[in-house]
VMD Tcl script that builds the backbone (N, CA, C; Angstrom):
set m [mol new atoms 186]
animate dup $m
set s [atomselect $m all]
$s set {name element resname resid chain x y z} {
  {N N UNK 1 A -23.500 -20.947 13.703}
  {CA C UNK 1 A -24.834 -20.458 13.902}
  {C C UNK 1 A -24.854 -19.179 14.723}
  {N N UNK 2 A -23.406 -18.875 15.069}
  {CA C UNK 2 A -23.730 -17.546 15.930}
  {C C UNK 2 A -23.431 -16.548 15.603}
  {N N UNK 3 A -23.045 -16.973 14.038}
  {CA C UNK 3 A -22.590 -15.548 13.751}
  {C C UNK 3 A -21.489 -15.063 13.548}
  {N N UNK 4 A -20.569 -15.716 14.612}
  {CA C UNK 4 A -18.952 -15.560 14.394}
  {C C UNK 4 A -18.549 -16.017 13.044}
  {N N UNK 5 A -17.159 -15.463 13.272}
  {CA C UNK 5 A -16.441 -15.993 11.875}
  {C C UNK 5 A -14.843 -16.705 12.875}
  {N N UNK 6 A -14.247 -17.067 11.850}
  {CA C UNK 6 A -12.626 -17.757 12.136}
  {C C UNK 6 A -12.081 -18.044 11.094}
  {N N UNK 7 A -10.900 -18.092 11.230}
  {CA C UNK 7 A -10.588 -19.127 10.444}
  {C C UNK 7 A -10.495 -20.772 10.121}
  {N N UNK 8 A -10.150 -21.374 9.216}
  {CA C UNK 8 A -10.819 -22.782 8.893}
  {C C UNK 8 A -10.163 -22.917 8.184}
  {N N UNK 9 A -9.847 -24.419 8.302}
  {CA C UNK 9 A -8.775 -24.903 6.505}
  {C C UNK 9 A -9.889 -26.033 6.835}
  {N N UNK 10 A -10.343 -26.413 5.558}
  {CA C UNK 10 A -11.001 -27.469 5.223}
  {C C UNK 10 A -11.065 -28.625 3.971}
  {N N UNK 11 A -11.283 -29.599 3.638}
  {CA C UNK 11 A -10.902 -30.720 2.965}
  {C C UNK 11 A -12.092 -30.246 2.164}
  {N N UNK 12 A -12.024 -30.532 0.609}
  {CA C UNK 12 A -12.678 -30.132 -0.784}
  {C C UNK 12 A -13.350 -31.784 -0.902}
  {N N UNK 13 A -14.466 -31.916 -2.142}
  {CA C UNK 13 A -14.438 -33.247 -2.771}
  {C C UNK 13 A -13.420 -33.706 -3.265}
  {N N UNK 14 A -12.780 -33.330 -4.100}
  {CA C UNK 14 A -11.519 -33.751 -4.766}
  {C C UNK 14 A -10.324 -33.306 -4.238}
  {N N UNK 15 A -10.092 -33.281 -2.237}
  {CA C UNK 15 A -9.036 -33.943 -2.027}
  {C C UNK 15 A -8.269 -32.622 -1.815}
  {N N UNK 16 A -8.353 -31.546 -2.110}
  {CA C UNK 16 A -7.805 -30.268 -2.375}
  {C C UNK 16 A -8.336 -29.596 -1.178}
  {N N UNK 17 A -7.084 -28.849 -0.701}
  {CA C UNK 17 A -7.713 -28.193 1.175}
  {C C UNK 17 A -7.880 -26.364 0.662}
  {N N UNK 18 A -9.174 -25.944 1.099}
  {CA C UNK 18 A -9.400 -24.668 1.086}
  {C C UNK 18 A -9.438 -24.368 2.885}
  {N N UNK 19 A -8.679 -22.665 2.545}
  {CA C UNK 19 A -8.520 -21.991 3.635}
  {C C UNK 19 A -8.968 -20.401 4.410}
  {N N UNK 20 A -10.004 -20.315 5.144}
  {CA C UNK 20 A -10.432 -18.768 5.098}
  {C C UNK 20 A -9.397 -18.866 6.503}
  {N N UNK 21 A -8.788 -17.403 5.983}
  {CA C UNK 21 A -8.325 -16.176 6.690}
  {C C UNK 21 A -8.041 -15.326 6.491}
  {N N UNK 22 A -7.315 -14.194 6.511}
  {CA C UNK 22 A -7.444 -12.897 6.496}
  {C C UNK 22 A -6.577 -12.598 5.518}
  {N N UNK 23 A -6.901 -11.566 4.368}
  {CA C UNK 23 A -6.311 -11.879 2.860}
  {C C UNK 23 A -5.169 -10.525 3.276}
  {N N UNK 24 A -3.814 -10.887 3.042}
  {CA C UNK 24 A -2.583 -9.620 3.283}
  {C C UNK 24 A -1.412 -10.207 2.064}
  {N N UNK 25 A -2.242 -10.587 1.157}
  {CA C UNK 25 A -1.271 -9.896 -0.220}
  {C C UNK 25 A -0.998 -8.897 -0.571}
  {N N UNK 26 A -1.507 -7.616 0.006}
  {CA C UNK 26 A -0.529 -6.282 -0.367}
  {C C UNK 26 A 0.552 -5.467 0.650}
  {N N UNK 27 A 0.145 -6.701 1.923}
  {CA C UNK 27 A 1.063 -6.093 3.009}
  {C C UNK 27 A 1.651 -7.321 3.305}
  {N N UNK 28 A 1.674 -8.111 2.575}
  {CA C UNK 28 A 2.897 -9.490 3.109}
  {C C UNK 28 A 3.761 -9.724 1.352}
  {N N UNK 29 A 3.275 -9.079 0.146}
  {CA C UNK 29 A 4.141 -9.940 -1.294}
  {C C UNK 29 A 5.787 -9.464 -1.096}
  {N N UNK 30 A 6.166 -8.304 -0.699}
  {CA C UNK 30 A 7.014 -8.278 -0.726}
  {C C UNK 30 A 8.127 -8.665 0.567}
  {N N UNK 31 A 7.347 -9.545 1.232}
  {CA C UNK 31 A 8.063 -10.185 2.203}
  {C C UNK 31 A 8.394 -11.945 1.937}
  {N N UNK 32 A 7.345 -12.073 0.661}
  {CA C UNK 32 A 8.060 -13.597 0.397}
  {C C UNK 32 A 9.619 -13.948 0.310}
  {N N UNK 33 A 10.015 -14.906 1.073}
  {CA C UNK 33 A 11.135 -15.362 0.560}
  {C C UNK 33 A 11.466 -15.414 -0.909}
  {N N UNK 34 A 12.809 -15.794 -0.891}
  {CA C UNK 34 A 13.355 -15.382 -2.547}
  {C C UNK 34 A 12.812 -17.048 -3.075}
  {N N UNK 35 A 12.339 -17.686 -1.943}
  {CA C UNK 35 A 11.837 -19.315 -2.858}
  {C C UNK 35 A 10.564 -19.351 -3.150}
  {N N UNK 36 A 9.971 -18.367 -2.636}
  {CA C UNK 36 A 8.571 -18.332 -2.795}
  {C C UNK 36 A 7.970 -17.520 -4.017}
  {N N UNK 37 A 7.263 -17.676 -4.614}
  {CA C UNK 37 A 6.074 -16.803 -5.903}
  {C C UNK 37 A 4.712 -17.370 -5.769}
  {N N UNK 38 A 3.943 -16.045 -6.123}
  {CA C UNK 38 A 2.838 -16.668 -6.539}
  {C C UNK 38 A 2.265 -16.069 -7.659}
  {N N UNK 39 A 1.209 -16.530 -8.200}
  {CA C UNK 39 A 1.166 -15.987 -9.535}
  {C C UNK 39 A -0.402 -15.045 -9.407}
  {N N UNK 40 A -0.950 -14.218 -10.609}
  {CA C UNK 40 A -1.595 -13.098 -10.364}
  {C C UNK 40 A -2.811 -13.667 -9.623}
  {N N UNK 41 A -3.598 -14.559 -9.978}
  {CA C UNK 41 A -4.285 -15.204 -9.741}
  {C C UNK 41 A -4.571 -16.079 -8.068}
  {N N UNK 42 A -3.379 -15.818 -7.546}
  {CA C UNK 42 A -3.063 -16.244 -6.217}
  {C C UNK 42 A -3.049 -15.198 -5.116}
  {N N UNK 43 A -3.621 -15.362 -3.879}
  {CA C UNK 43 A -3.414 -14.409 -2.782}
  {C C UNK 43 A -2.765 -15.047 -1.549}
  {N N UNK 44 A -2.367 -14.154 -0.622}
  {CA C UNK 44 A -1.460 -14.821 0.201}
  {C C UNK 44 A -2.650 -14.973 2.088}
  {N N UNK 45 A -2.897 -15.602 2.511}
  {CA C UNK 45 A -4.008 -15.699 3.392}
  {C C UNK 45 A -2.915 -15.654 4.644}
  {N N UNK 46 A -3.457 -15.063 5.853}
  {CA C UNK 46 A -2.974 -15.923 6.772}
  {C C UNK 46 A -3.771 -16.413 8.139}
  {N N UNK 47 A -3.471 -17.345 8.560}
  {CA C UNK 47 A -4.260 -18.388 9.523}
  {C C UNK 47 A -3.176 -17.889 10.713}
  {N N UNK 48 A -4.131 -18.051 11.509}
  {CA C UNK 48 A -3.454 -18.393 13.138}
  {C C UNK 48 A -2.433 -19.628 13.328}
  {N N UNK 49 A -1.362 -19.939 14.127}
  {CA C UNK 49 A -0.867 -21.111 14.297}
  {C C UNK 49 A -2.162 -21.799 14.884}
  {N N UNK 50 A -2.979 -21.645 16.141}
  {CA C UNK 50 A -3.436 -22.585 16.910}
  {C C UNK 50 A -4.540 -23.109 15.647}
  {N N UNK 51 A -5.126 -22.174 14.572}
  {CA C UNK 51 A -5.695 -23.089 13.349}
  {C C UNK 51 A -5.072 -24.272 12.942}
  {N N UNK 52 A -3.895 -23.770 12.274}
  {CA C UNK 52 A -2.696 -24.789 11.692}
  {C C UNK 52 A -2.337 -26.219 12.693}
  {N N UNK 53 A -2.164 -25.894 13.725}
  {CA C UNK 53 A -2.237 -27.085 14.531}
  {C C UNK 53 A -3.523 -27.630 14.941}
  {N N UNK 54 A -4.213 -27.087 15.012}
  {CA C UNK 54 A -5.937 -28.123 15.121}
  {C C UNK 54 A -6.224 -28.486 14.254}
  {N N UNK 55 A -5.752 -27.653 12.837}
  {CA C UNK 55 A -6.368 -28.755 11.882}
  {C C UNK 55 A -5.426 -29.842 11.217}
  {N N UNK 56 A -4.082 -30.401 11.814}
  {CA C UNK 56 A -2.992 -30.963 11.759}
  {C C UNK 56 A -3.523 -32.351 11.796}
  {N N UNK 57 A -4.567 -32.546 13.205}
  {CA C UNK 57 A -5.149 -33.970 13.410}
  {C C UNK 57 A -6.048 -34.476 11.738}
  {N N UNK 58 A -6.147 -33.323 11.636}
  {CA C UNK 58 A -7.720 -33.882 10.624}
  {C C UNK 58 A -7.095 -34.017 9.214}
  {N N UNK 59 A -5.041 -33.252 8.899}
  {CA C UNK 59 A -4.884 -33.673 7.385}
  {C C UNK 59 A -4.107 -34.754 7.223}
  {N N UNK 60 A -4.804 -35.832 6.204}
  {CA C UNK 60 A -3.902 -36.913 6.529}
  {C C UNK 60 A -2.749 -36.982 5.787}
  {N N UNK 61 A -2.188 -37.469 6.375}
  {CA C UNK 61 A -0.548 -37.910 5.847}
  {C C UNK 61 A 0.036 -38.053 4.543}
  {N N UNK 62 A -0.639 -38.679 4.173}
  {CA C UNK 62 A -0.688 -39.364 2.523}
  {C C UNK 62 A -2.066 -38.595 1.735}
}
mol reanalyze $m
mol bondsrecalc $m
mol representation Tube
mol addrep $m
């Protein structure tokens, strides 16, 4: 309500986790590892760690 923004990973209806953060697919593709691809249709986001770990409690296991 204030206006701010952050980032957020959040749980979908069907179970599937969406994630806003800051879109650096043209300054991170050629830093993927050689195990990594993604396809055209895909962008590469990135989140803060302290996101990734707060929202650690909330994804479940299974």
């Amino acid at each position: 309500m204030s206006g701010d923004t952050c980032p957020d990973i959040f749980e979908l209806s069907d179970g599937s986790f969406a994630v806003i953060g800051t879109e650096a697919t043209a300054a991170l593709d050629e830093e993927l590892p050689p195990d990594a691809a993604r396809a055209d249709y895909e962008r590469i986001v990135v989140i803060s760690r302290e996101t990734l770990v707060r929202a650690k409690a909330d994804i479940p296991d299974a």
